[in-house]
C-alpha positions, 0 to 999 in steps of 0.5 A, spaced: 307 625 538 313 620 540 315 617 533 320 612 532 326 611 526 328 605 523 334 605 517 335 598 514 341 599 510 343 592 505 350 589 504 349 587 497 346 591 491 339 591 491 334 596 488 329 600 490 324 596 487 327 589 489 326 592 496 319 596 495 316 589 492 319 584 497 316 589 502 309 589 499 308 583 496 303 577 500 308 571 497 314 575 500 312 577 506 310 569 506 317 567 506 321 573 511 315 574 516 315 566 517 320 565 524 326 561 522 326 559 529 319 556 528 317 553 522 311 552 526 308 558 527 302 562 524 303 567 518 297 570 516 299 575 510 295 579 504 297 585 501 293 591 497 299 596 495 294 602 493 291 608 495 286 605 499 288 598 500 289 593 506 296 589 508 292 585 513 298 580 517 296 576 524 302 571 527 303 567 533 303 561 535 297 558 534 290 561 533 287 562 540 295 566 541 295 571 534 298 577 534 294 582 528 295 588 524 291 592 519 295 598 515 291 601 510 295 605 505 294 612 504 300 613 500 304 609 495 308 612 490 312 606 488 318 604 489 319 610 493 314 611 499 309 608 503 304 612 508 300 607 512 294 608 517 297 602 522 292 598 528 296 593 532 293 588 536 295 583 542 291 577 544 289 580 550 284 585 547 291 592 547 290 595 540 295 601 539 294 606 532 300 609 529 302 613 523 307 609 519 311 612 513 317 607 509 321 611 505 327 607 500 332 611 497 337 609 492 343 611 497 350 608 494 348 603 489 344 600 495 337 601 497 336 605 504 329 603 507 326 608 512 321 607 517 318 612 521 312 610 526 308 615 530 303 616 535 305 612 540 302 613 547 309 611 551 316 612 551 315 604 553 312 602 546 316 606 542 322 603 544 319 596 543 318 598 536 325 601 536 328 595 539 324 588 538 319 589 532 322 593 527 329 590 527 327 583 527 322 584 521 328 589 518 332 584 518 328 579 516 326 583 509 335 584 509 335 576 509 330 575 504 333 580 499 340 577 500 338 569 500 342 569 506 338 565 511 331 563 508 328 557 511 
């Protein structure tokens, strides 16, 4: 099974539970999933952080063009881990399962946030994820927490 692994490690102090809930929270994930470069665009997000809930999101730029994800959460130990069974799909109809687990630890005095995302068909989705999706919304989440550049 191809996997990937993300590290988000933040310059500031910031817990894991600030981290945890930033990550899970619809009305933050409102504000650091929206694109800076494009006020414009369509963020769709709603978040059930339990055993059995949805975090359903779809972006794009404009309803014929979005972008959808639906993780359901099958394991949320708080402020800790997250285990999500994760389906993306594009406009064009390609959907794509993957097993994505998210570990926060306290590391420092600063929160290390983890990604692991398994079950790609590819090396060449993988590596998507490794260099476009998870880095951008990694550091978009950083952004967030730091107040570093919110729109």
């Amino acid at each position: 099974m191809k996997k990937h692994v993300q590290t988000l490690e933040g310059a500031r102090l910031v817990t894991t539970e600030e981290v945890f809930d930033a990550f899970t929270s619809t009305e933050a994930q409102r504000v650091w999933m929206r694109d800076p470069d494009d006020l414009n665009a369509i963020v769709e997000t709603e978040c059930d952080p339990r055993v059995g809930g949805r975090w359903v999101t779809a972006w794009g730029p404009s309803r014929q063009e979005l972008y959808r994800e639906t993780n359901v959460f099958e394991v949320v130990d708080r402020p800790r881990r997250l285990v999500m069974a994760t389906t993306s799909s594009t406009p064009d109809g390609f959907t794509l399962d993957t097993r994505t687990e998210v570990t926060f630890q306290e590391h420092g005095g600063r929160t290390r946030m983890t990604v692991v995302q398994s079950g790609f068909p590819t090396p060449e989705l993988r590596d998507y994820f490794r260099t476009t999706a998870w880095p951008g919304a990694l550091e978009a989440l950083h952004a967030y927490l730091t107040k570093e550049a919110l729109p």
